[in-house]
Residue frames as a rotation matrix with the C-alpha (Angstrom) as fourth column:
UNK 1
0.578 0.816 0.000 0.00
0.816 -0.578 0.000 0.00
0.000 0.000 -1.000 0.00
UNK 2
-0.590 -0.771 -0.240 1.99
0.763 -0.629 0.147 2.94
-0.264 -0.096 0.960 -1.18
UNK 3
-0.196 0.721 0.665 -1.19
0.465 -0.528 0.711 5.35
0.863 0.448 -0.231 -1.49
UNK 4
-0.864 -0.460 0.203 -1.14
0.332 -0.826 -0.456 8.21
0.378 -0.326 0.867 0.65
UNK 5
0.150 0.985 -0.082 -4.42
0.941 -0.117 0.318 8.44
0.303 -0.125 -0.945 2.67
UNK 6
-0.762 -0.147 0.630 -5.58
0.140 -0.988 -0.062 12.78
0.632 0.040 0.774 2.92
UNK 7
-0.472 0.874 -0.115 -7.67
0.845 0.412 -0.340 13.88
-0.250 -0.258 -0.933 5.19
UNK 8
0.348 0.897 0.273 -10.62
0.912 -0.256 -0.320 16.32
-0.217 0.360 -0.907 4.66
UNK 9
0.615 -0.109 -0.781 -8.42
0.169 -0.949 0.266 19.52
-0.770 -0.296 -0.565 5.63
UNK 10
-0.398 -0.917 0.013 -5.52
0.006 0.012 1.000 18.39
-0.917 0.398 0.001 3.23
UNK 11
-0.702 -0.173 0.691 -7.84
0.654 0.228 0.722 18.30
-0.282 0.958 -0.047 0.39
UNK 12
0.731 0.546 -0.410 -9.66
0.501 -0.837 -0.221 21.18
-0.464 -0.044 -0.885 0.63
UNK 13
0.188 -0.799 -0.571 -6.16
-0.206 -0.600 0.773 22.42
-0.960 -0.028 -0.278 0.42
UNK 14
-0.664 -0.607 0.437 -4.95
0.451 0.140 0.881 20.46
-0.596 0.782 0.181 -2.34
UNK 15
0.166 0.790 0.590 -8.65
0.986 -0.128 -0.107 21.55
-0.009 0.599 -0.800 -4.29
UNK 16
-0.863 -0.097 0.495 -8.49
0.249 -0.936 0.250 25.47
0.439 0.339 0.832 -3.15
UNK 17
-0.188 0.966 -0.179 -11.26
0.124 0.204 0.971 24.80
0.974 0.161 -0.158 -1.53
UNK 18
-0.101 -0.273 0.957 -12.97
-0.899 -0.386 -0.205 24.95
0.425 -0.881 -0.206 1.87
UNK 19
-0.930 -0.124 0.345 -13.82
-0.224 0.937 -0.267 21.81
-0.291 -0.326 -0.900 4.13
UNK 20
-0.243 0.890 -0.386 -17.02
-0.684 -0.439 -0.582 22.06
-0.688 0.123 0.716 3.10
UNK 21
0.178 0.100 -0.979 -16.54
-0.945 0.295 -0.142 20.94
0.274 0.950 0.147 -0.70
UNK 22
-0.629 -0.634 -0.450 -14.81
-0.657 0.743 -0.128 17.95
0.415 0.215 -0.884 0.48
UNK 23
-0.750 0.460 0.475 -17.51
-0.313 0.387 -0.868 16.76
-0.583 -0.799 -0.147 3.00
UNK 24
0.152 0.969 -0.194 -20.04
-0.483 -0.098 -0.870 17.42
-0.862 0.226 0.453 0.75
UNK 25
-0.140 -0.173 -0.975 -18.33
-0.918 0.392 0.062 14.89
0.371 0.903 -0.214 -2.10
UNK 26
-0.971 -0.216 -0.103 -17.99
-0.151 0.887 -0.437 12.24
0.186 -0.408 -0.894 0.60
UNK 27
-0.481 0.874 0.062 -21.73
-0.365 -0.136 -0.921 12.78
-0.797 -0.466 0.384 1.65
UNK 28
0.192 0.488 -0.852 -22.61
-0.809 -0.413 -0.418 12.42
-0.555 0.769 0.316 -1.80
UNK 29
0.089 -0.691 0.718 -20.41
0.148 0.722 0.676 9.69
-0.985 0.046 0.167 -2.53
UNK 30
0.945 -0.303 0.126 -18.88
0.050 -0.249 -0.967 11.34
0.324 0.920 -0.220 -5.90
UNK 31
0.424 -0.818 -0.388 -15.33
-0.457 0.177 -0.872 10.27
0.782 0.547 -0.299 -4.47
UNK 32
0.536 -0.022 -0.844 -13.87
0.458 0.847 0.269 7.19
0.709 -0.531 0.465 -2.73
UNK 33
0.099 -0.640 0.762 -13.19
-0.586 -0.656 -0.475 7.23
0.804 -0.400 -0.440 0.63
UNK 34
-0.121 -0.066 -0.990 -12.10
0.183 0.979 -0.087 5.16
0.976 -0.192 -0.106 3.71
UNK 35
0.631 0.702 0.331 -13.48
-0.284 -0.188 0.940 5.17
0.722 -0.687 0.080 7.18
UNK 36
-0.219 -0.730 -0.647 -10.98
0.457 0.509 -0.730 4.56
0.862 -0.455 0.222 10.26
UNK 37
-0.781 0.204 -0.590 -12.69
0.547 -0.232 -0.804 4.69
-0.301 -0.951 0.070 13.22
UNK 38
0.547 0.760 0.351 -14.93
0.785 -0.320 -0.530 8.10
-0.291 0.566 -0.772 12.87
UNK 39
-0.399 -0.225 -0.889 -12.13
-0.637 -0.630 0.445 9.73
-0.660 0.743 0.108 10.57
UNK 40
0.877 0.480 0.027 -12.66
0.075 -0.081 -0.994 10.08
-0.475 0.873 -0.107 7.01
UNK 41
-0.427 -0.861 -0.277 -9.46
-0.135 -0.242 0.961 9.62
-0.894 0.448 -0.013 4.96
UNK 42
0.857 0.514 -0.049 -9.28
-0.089 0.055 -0.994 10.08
-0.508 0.856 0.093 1.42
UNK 43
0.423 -0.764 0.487 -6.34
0.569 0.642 0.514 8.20
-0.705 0.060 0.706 -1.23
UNK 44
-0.273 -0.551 -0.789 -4.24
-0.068 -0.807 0.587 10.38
-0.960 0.214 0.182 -2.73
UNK 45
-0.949 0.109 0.297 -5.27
0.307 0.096 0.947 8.29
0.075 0.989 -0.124 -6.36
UNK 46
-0.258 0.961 0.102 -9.03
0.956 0.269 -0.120 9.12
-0.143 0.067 -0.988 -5.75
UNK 47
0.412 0.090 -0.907 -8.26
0.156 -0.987 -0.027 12.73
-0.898 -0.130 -0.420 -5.64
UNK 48
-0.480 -0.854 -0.203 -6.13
-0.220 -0.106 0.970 12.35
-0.849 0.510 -0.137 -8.33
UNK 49
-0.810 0.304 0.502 -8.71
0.512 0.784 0.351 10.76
-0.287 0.541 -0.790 -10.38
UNK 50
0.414 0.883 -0.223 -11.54
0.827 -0.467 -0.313 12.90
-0.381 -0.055 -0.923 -9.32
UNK 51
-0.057 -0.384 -0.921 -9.12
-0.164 -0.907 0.388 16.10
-0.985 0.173 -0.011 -10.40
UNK 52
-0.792 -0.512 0.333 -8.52
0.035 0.506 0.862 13.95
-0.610 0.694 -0.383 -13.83
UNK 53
-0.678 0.342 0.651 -11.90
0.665 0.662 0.345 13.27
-0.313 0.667 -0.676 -14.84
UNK 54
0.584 0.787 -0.200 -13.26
0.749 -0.617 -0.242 16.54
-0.314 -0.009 -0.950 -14.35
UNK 55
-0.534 -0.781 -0.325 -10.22
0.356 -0.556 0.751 18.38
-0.767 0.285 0.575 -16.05
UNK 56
0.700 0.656 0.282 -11.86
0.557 -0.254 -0.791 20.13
-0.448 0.710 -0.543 -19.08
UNK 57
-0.395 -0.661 0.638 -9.62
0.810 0.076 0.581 20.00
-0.433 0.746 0.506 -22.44
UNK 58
-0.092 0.357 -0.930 -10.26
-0.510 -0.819 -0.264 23.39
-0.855 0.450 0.257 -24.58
UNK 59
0.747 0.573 0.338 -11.96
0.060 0.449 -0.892 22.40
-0.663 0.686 0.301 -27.80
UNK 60
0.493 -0.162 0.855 -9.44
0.861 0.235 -0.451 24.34
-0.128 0.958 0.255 -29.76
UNK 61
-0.498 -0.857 -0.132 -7.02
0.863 -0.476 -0.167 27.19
0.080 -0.197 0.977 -30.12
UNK 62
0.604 0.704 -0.373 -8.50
0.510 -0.702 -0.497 29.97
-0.612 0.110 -0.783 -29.84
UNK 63
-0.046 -0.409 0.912 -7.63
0.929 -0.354 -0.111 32.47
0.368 0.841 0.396 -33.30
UNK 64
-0.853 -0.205 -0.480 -6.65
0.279 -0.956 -0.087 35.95
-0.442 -0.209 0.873 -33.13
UNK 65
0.408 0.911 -0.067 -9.63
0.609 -0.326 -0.724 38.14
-0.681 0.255 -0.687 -33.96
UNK 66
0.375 -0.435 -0.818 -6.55
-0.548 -0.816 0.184 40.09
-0.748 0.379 -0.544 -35.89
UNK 67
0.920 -0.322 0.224 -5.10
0.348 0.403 -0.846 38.82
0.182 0.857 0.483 -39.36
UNK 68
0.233 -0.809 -0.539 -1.31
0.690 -0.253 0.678 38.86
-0.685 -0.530 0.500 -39.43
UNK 69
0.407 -0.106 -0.907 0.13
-0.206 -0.978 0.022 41.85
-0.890 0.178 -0.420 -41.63
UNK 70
0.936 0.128 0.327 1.23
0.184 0.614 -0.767 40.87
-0.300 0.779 0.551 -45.35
């Protein structure tokens, strides 16, 4: 097991976020977590995953609105 369990404060951090956001994924179950005792840890790949699948690729360059000069 070389997977880095986070808990709720550290990923807020890693997200930018407050504790809130994170609670309210685990409530929701929209990303894996593990119970120990009554903490809440979360693996470093599940964040990683959840950051991955919700990344959002730009369709396409975007063009100057200017032509270049001849």
């Amino acid at each position: 097991m070389t997977d880095r369990y986070l808990s709720v404060d550290q990923v807020a951090e890693v997200l930018g976020t407050t504790t809130r956001f994170p609670r309210r994924l685990i409530a929701e179950r929209r990303i894996t977590f593990v119970k120990v005792g009554r903490h809440v840890r979360i693996p470093e790949s599940a964040l990683a995953g959840y950051i991955e699948a919700r990344t959002v690729q730009p369709l396409r360059p975007r063009r100057s609105r200017y032509r270049k000069a001849a």
